[in-house]
N, C-alpha and C positions, 0 to 999 in steps of 0.2 A: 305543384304537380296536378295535373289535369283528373278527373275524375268519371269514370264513368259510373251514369244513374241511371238505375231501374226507374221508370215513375210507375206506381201500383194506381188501380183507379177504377172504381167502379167501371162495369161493360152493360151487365146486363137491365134489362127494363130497357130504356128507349135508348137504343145502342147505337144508331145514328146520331143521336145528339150527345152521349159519351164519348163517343169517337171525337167529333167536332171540338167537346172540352179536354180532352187528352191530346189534341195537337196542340191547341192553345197554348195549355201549360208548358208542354216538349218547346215550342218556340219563343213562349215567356222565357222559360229557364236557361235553354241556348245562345238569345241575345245579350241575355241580360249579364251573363256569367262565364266567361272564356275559360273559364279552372275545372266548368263543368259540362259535361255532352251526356246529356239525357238520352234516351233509346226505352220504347218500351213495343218488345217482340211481337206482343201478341195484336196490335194492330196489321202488322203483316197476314198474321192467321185467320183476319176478321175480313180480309179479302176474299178468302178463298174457304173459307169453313164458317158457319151458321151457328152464332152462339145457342141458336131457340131447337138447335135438334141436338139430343142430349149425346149422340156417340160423336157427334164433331166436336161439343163442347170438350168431351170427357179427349178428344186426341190434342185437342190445343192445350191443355191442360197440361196434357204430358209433356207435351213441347216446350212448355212453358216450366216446366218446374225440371230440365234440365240444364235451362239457364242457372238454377243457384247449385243445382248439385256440383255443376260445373264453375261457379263461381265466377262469370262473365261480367260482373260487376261489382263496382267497391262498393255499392252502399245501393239501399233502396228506399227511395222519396213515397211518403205517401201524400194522394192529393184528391183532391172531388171533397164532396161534403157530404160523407160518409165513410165507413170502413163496411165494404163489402165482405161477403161470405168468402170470394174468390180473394180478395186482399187478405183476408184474416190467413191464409191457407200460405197463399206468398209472404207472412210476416212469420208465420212458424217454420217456412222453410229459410227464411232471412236466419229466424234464431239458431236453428239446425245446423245452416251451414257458417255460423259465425262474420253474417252478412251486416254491417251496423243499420239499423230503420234510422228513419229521421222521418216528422210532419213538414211536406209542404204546406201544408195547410196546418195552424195550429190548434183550432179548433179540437184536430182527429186527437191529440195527445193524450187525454185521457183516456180515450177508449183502446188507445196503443200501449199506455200504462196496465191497463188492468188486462189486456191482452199476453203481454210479457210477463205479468205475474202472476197469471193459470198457467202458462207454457211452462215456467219454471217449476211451480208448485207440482205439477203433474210428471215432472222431468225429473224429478228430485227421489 
């Protein structure tokens, strides 16, 4: 069964050159994988809204965190060579809404472990 994926991924700092890395991966992961069809929304919002003015960030935001209230995706990939502040935010809403994370990158997996295990500890 075909899957669709959130890819999470750092934006902010040089966000022309995050954009650049977050098609890559979207196109790694598309060719590579016909079970899987990547999508990640707030590239669209990055057309038209400025991540560096804080009320446009703060409206993409919301845009963006109605994708999991809404549950538009089975799973969310983390990827970049980081976990962003903005990612850490889409992985507690990943947890919230019963969303499964998974690391593209494996690297992030420890920091996505102790991340899951404040969410719960504080959940609890």
């Amino acid at each position: 069964m075909t899957k669709l994926v959130y890819v999470a991924h750092p934006i902010g700092g040089n966000v022309k050159e995050n954009i650049n890395s977050v098609l890559r991966i979207l196109r790694e992961i598309h060719t590579s994988n016909l079970d899987v069809i990547p999508f990640a929304p707030y590239l669209a919002a990055l057309q038209y809204l400025r991540d560096d003015v804080a009320e446009e960030k703060k409206l993409g935001m919301f845009v963006n965190r109605l994708f999991f209230e809404k549950k538009v995706m089975d799973e969310v990939w983390l990827a970049g060579p980081k976990i962003s502040e903005g990612m850490k935010q889409e992985i507690k809403l990943s947890l919230a809404n019963k969303i499964p994370v998974k690391c593209h990158n494996p690297d992030l997996q420890p920091v996505l472990k102790n991340i899951i295990e404040n969410y719960r500890r504080l959940s609890a």
